[in-house]
Kinemage of the C-alpha trace (Angstrom):
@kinemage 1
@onewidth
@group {chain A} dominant
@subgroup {mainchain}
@vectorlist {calphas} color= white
{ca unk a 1} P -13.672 -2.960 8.646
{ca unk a 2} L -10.151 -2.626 10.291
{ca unk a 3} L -6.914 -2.270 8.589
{ca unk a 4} L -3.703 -3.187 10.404
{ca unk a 5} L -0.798 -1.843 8.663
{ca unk a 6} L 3.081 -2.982 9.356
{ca unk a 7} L 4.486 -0.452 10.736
{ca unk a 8} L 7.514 2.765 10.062
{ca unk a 9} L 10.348 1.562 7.023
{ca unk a 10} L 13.016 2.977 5.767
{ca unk a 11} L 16.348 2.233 3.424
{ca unk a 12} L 19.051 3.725 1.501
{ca unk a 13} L 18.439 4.639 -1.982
{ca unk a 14} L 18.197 1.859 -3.935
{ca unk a 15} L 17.237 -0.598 -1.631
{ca unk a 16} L 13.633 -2.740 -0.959
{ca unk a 17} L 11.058 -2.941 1.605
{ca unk a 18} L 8.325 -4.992 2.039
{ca unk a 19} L 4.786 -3.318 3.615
{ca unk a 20} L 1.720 -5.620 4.592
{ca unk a 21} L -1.969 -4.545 5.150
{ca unk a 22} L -4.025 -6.908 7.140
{ca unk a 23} L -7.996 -6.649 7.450
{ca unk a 24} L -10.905 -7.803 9.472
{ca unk a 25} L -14.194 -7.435 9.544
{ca unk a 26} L -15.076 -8.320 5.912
{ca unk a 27} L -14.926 -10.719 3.527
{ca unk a 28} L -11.356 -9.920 2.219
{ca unk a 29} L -12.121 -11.606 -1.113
{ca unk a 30} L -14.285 -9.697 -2.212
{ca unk a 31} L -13.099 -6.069 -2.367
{ca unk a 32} L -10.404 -4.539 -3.802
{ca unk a 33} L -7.126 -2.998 -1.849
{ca unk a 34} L -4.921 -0.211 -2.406
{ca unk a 35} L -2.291 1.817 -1.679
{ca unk a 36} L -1.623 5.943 -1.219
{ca unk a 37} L 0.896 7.987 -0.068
{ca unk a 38} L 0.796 11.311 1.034
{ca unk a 39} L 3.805 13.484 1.822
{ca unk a 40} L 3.605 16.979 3.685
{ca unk a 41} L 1.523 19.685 1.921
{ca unk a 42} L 0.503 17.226 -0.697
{ca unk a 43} L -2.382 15.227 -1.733
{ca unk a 44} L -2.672 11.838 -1.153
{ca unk a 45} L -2.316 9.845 -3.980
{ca unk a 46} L -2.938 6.567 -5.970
{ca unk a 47} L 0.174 4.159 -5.540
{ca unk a 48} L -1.207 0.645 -6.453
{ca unk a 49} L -4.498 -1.259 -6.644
{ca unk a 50} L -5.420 -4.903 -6.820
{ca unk a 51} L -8.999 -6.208 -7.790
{ca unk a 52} L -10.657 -8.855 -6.208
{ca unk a 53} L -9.325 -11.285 -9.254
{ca unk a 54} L -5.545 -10.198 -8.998
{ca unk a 55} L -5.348 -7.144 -11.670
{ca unk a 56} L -3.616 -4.731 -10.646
{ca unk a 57} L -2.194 -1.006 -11.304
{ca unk a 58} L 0.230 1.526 -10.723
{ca unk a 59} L 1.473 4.816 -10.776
{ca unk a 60} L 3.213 6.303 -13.569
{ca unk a 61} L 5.696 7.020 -10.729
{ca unk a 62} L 6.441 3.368 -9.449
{ca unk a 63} L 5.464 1.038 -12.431
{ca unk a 64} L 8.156 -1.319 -12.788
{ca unk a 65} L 9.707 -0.741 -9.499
{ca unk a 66} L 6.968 -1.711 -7.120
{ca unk a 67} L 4.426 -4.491 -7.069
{ca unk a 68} L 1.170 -5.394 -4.973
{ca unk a 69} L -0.135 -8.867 -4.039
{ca unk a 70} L -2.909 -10.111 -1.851
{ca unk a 71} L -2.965 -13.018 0.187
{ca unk a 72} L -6.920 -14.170 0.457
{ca unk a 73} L -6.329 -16.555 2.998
{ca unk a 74} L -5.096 -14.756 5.590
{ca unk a 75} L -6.808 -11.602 4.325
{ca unk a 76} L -3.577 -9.186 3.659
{ca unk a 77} L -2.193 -7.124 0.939
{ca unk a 78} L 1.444 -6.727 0.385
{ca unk a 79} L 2.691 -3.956 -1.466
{ca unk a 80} L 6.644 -4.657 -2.632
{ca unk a 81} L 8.613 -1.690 -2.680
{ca unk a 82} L 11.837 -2.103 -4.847
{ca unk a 83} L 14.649 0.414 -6.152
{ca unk a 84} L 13.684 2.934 -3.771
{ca unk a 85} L 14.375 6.966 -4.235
{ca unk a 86} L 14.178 9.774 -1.736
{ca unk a 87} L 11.403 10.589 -3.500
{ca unk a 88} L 9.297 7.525 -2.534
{ca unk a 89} L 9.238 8.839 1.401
{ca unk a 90} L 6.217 9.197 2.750
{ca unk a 91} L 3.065 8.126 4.692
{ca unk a 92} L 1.925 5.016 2.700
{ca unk a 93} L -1.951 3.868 3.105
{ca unk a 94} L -3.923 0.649 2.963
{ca unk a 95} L -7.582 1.201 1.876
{ca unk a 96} L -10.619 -0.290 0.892
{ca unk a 97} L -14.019 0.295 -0.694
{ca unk a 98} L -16.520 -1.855 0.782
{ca unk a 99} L -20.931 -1.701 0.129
{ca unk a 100} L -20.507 0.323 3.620
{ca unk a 101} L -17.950 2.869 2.672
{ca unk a 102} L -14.365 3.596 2.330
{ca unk a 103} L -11.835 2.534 5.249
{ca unk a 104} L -8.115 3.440 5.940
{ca unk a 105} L -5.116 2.062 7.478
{ca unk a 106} L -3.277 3.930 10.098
{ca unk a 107} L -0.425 4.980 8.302
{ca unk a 108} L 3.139 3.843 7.704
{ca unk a 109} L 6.180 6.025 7.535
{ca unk a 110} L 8.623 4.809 4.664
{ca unk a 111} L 11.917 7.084 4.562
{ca unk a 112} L 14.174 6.548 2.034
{ca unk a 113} L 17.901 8.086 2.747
{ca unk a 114} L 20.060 9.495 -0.604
């Protein structure tokens, strides 16, 4: 399983951005996506996850400001980032649990200026 991430984002405070995770190499349909961050010295953590069927949840951190889709058809998940804060930057990741394990994206840098 590969996971092509878009690639480094960043905004003012306040502002939107949109990420997109695209995979191969398994049946997108059926397994659920998510999203992490990480910033420096920190653990990575739970941002957003969507099941298979379209449920999704969030972070206590960016419920009501950011929202995750998936696209089955052309196999991507798009995370939508609204009402940024400087707190929000860091290394977002894509990931997925499939029957053979548990695969990451590459990475993408989102910087949000105050």
């Amino acid at each position: 399983v590969q996971l092509q991430a878009s690639g480094e984002a960043w905004c003012s405070l306040g502002g939107s951005l949109r990420l997109s995770c695209a995979a191969s190499g398994s049946i997108f349909s059926l397994n659920d996506m998510a999203w992490y961050r990480q910033g420096p010295g920190k653990q990575r953590e739970l941002v957003a996850h969507i099941t298979t069927r379209g449920s999704t949840t969030y972070a206590a951190s960016v419920k009501g400001r950011f929202t995750i889709s998936r696209d089955n058809a052309k196999s991507t998940v798009l995370p939508q980032m609204n009402n940024l804060k400087p707190e929000d930057t860091d290394v977002y990741y894509c990931n997925t649990r499939t029957w053979a394990g548990v695969y990451w994206g590459q990475g993408t840098l989102v910087t949000v200026s105050s």
